[in-house]
C-alpha positions as CSV (number, residue, x, y, z in Angstrom):
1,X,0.0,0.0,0.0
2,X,2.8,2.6,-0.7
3,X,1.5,5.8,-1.7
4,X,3.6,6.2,-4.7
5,X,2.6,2.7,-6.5
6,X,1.7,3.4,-9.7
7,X,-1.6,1.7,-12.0
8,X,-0.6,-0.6,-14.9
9,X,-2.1,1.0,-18.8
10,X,-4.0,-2.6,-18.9
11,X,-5.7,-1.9,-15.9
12,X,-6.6,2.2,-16.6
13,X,-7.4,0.6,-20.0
14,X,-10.1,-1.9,-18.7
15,X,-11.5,0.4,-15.9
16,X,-12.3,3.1,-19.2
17,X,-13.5,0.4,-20.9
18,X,-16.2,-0.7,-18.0
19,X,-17.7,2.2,-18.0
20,X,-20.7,2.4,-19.5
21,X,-23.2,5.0,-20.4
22,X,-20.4,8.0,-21.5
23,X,-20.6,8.1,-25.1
24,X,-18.2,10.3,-27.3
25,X,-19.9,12.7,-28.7
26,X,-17.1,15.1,-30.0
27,X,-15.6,15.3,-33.3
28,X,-11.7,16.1,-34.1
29,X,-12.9,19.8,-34.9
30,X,-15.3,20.3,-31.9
31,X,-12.4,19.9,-30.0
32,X,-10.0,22.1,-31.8
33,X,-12.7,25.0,-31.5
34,X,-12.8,24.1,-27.7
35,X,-9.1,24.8,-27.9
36,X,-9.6,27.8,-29.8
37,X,-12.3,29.4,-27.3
38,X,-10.4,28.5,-24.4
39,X,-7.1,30.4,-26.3
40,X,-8.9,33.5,-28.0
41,X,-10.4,35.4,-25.1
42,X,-9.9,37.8,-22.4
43,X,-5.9,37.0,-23.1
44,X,-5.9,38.6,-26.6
45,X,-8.4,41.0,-26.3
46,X,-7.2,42.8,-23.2
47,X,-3.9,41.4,-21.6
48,X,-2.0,42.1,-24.9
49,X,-2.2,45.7,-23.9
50,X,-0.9,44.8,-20.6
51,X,2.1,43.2,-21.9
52,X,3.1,45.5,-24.7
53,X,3.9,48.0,-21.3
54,X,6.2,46.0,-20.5
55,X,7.7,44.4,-24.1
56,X,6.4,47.5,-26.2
57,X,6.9,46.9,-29.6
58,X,9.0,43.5,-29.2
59,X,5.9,42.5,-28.0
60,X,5.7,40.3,-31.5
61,X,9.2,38.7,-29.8
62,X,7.0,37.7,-27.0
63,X,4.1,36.0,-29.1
64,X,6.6,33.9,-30.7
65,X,8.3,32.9,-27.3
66,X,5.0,31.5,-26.0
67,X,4.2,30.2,-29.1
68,X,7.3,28.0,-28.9
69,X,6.0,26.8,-25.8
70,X,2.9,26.2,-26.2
71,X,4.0,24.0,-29.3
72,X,6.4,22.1,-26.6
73,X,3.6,21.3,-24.4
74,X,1.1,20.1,-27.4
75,X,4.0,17.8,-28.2
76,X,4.2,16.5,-24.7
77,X,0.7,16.0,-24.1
78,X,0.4,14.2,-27.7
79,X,2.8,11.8,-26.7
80,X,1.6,11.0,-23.4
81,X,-1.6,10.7,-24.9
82,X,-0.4,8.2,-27.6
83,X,1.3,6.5,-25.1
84,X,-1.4,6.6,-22.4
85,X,-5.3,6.5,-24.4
86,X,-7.4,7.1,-21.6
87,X,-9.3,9.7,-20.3
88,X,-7.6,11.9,-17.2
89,X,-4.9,14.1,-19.0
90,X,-2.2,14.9,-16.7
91,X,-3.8,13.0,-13.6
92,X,-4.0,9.2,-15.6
93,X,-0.2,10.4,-16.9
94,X,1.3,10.6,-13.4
95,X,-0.5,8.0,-11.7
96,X,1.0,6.0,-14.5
97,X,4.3,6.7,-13.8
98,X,4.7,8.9,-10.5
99,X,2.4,7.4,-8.8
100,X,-0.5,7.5,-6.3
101,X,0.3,10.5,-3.9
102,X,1.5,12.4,-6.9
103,X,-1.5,12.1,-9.0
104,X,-3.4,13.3,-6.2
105,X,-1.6,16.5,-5.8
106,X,-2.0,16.6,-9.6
107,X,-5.9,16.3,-9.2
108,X,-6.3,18.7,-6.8
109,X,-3.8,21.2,-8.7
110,X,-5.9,20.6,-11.6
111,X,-9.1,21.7,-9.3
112,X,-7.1,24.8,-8.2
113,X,-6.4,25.5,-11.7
114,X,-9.8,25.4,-13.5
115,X,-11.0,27.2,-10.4
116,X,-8.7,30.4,-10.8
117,X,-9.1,30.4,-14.4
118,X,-12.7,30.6,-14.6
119,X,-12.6,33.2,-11.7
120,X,-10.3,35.2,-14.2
121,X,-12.5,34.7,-17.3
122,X,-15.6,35.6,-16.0
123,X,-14.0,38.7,-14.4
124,X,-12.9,39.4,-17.7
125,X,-16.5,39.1,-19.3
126,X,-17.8,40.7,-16.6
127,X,-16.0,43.5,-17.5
128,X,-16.9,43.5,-21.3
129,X,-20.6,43.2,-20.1
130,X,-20.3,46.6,-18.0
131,X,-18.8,48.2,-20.9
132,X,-21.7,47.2,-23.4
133,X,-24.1,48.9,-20.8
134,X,-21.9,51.7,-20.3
135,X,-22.3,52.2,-24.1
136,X,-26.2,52.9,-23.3
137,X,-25.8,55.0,-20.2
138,X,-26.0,52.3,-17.6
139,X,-24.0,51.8,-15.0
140,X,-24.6,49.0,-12.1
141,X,-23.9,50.4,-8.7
142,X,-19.7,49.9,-7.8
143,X,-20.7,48.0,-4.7
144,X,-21.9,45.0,-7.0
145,X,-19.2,45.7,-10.0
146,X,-16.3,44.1,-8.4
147,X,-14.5,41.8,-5.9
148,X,-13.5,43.6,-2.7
149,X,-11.0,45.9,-2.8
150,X,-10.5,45.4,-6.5
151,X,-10.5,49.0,-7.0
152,X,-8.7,51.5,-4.5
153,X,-10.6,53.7,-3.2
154,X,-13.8,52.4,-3.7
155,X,-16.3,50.0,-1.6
156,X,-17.0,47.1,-3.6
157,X,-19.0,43.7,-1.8
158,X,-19.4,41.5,-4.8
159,X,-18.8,41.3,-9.1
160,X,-22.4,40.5,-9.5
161,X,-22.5,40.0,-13.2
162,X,-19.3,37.5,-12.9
163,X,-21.3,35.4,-10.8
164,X,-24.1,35.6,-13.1
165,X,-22.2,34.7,-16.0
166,X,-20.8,31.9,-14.1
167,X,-24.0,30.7,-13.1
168,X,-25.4,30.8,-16.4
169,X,-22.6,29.1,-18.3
170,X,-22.7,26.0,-15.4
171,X,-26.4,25.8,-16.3
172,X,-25.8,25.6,-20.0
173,X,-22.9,22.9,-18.7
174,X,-25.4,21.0,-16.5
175,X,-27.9,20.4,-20.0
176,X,-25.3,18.6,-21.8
177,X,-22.1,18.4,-23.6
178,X,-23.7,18.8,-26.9
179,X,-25.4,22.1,-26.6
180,X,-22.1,23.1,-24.6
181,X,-20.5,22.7,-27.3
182,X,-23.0,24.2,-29.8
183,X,-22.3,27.5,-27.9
184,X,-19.0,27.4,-27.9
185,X,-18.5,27.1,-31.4
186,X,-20.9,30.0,-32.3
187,X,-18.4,32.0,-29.6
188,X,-15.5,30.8,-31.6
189,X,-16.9,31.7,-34.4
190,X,-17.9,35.9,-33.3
191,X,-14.8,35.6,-31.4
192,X,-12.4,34.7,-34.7
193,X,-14.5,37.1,-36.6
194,X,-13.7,40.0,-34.7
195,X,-9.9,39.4,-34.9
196,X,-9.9,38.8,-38.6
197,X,-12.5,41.9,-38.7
198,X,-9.6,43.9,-36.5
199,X,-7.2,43.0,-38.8
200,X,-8.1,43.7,-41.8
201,X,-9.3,47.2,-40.7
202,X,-6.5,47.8,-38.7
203,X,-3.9,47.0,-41.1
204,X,-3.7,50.1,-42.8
205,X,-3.2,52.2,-39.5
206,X,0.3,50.3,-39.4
207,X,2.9,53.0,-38.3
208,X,6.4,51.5,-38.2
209,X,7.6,54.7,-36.6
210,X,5.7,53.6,-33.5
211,X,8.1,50.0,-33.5
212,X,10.8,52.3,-32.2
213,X,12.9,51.3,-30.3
214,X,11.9,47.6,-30.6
């Protein structure tokens, strides 16, 4: 019974296998537009900003850098997934070969993880929702716009449209992965059309005097 025994691929094979009642229902491009709306978001609509004040212009060096990593990773986690074809990601992958105690710490990491990150996403959208009523002269009180003590200087309880959104999007969760998914790709779709829409109107605003000094 050590804590760090690891579980035989026959065995994680067979348990998958027993399962019964999960059927795949996604397709090779559902889940590349899960990927996609899990990648274009809050990240490149508002944190670019936030790193070109740090990078300026050589932010461009910075895309490629974590593009270069992120390419590492899919690598990684396509050969673990070759070598390891069950369901669990990064949990099955070190209980296979870590061990017990570590793929717990994993699981609960992973728990931690998702947590944060939807915390910081709906922020985010909360954010864009305030704007959109902004745009028609309505403003929600500052007490329910934001976490405390997210803005100095001003008394703020709760981010009420955050937890709205969150509420709403584990609802749509909660009907089924179909119709989950059916939403995301329309999102992916807006989403990818406002980039392209960005660029090709933007492009002609170019000023290469601003790239100084890179």
């Amino acid at each position: 019974m050590s804590l760090f025994r690891t579980k035989s691929l026959d065995d994680m094979v067979a348990s998958a296998q027993s399962i019964q009642g999960l059927k795949k229902v996604l397709g090779p491009l559902d889940l590349m537009l899960i990927g996609i709306g899990a990648i274009v978001g809050t990240g490149i609509f508002v944190l670019t900003g936030t790193g070109a004040l740090t990078a300026g212009p050589a932010l461009t060096i910075s895309f490629i850098i974590a593009a270069m990593a992120c390419a590492f990773a899919a690598l990684c986690y396509a050969e673990f997934a070759s070598s390891f074809p069950v369901a669990g990601s990064i949990y099955t992958y070190s209980y296979a070969t870590m061990g017990e105690l570590i793929a717990w710490i994993i699981g609960w990491d992973l728990m931690l993880e998702y947590g944060l990150a939807s915390s910081a996403v709906s922020v985010g959208w909360s954010g864009y929702y305030q704007s959109l009523l902004s745009g028609f002269g309505i403003a929600l009180p500052k007490a329910l716009s934001a976490a405390p003590g997210a803005i100095p200087g001003v008394e703020t309880w709760f981010n009420l449209p955050a937890f709205l959104i969150m509420l709403a999007l584990t609802a749509m969760l909660s009907i089924g992965i179909k119709e989950s998914v059916k939403v995301n790709n329309l999102l992916v779709a807006i989403k990818v059309a406002v980039v392209l829409l960005f660029i090709i109107v933007g492009y002609k605003h170019v000023q290469p005097a601003n790239w100084q000094p890179f």
